[in-house]
C-alpha positions in Angstrom: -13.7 -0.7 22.4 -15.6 1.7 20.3 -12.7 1.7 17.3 -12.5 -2.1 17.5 -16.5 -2.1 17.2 -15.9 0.4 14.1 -12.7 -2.1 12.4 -15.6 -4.7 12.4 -18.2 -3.1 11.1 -16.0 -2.2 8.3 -14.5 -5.4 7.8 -17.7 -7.6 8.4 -19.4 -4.9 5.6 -16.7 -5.7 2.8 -18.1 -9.7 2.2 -21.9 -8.9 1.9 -20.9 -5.3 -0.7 -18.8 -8.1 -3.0 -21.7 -10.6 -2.2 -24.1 -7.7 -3.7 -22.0 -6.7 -6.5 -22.1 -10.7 -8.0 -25.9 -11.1 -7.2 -26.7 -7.9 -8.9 -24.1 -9.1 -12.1 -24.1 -12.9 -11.9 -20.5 -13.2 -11.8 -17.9 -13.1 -9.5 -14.8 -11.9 -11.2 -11.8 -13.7 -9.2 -9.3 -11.0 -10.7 -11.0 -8.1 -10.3 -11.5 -9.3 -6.5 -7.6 -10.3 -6.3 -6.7 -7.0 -7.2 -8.6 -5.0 -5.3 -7.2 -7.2 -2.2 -3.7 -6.7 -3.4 -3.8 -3.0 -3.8 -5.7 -2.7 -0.4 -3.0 -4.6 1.1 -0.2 -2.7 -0.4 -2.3 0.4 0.8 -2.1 -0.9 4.2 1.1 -1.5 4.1 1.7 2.1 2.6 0.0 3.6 5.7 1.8 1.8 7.9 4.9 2.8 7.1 4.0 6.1 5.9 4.6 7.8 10.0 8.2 5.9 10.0 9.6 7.5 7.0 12.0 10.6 7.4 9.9 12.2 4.5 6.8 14.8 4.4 3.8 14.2 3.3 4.3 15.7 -0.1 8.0 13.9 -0.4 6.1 10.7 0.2 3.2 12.1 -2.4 6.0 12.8 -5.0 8.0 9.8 -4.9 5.0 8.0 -5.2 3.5 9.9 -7.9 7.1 9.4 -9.8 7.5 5.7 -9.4 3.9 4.9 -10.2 4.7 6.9 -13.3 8.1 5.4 -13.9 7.4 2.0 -13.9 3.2 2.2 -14.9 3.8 3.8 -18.2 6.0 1.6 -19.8 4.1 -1.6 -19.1 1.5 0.2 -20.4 2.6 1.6 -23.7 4.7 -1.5 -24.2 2.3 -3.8 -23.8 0.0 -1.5 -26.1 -2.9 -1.5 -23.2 -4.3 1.7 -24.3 -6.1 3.7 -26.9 -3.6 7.0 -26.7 -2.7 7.1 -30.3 -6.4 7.6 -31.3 -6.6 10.2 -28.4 -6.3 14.0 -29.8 -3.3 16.1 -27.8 -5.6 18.2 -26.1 -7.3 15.5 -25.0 -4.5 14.2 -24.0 -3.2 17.0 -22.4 -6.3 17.6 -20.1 -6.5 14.4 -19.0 -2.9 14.3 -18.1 -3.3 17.4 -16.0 -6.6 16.8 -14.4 -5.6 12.8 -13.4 -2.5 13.6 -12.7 -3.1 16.9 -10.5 -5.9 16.3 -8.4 -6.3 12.7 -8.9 -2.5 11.9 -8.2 -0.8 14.4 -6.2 -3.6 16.3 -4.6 -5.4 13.0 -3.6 -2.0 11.1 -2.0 -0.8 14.4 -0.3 -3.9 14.9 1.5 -3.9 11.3 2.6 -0.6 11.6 3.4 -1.6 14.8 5.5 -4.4 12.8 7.2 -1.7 9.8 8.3 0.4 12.5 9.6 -2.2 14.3 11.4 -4.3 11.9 12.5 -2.4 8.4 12.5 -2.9 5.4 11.1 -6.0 4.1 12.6 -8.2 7.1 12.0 -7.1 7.5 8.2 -7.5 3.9 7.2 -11.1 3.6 8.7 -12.0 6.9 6.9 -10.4 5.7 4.0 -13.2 2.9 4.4 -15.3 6.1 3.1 -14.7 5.8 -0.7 -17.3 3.0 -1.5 -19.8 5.0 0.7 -19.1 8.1 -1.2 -18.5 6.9 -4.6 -22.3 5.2 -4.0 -23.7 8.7 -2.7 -22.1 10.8 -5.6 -23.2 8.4 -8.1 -26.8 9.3 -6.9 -26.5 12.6 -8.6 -24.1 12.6 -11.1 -24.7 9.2 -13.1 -28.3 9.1 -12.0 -27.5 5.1 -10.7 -29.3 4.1 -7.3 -27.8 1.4 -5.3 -30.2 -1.5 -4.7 -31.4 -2.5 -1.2 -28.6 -5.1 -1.1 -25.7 -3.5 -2.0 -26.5 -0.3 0.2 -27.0 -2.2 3.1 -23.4 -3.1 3.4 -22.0 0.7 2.3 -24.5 1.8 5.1 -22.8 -0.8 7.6 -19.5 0.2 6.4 -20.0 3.4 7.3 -21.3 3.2 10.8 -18.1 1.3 11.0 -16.1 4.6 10.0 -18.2 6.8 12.4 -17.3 4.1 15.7 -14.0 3.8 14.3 -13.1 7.4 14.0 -15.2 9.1 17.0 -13.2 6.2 18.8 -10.2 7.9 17.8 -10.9 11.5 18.5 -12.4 10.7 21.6 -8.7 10.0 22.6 -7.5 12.7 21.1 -10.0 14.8 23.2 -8.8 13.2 26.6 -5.5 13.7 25.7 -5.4 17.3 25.5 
């Protein structure tokens, strides 16, 4: 009862934090929003058939890093959506190591890890996480405050996460 408490939390905090976001710009982007659905549902999706797949998690990391890069980069070079000729090598160079290190294969393997170790419940609800974190870190590092309406939700959402997840090890506890 407690982890379906947390799934609505979660869910019912997603409307007001896009609510929030348009109030604070005055516009509600329709393809920003449609794409941020899409790739939550193809994340869903991911995770869901992430635990049936005969790979590891860092199998599932590299084949994903691969084909993103396989079939990302010539869209994007074709298509000329980018700025890389002005860019300087070493520029280039650290920002192809650092986003794709950390950013690529670091960040899929350990969600991969958490799937694995956790299931699929507990990691999507603390995936629910990043808009809560990105708001806290953005405190410090940018210097950007979230306004009462937009941290209302993130707060929301992550109460969600806590039922959600204490739901979840709760389980795990009376299991073992």
């Amino acid at each position: 009862m407690r982890q379906f408490a947390g799934y609505a939390l979660i869910a019912g905090g997603i409307p007001p934090l896009i609510y929030s976001d348009v109030t604070e710009t005055g516009a509600f982007d329709v393809g920003g929003t449609a794409a941020l659905v899409g790739a939550a549902a193809l994340w869903v999706l991911y995770t869901l058939r992430l635990r049936r797949a005969p790979l590891t998690p860092f199998q599932a990391a590299a084949l994903i890093c691969l084909w993103s890069a396989v079939f990302y980069l010539p869209i994007y070079v074709g298509f000329n959506l980018s700025n890389l000729s002005q860019a300087s090598r070493g520029e280039l160079l650290f920002q192809s190591i650092y986003q794709g290190v950390p950013t690529s294969v670091v960040a899929i393997f350990a969600f991969n890890r958490a799937v694995f170790s956790l299931g699929t419940r507990a990691a999507a609800a603390i995936i629910a996480l990043v808009p809560v974190t990105a708001t806290a870190l953005a405190i410090p590092l940018l210097g950007e405050f979230p306004t009462f309406v937009s941290a209302s939700p993130i707060c929301v959402i992550a109460l969600g996460v806590v039922a959600a997840a204490a739901g979840h090890f709760n389980k795990l506890t009376e299991e073992n």
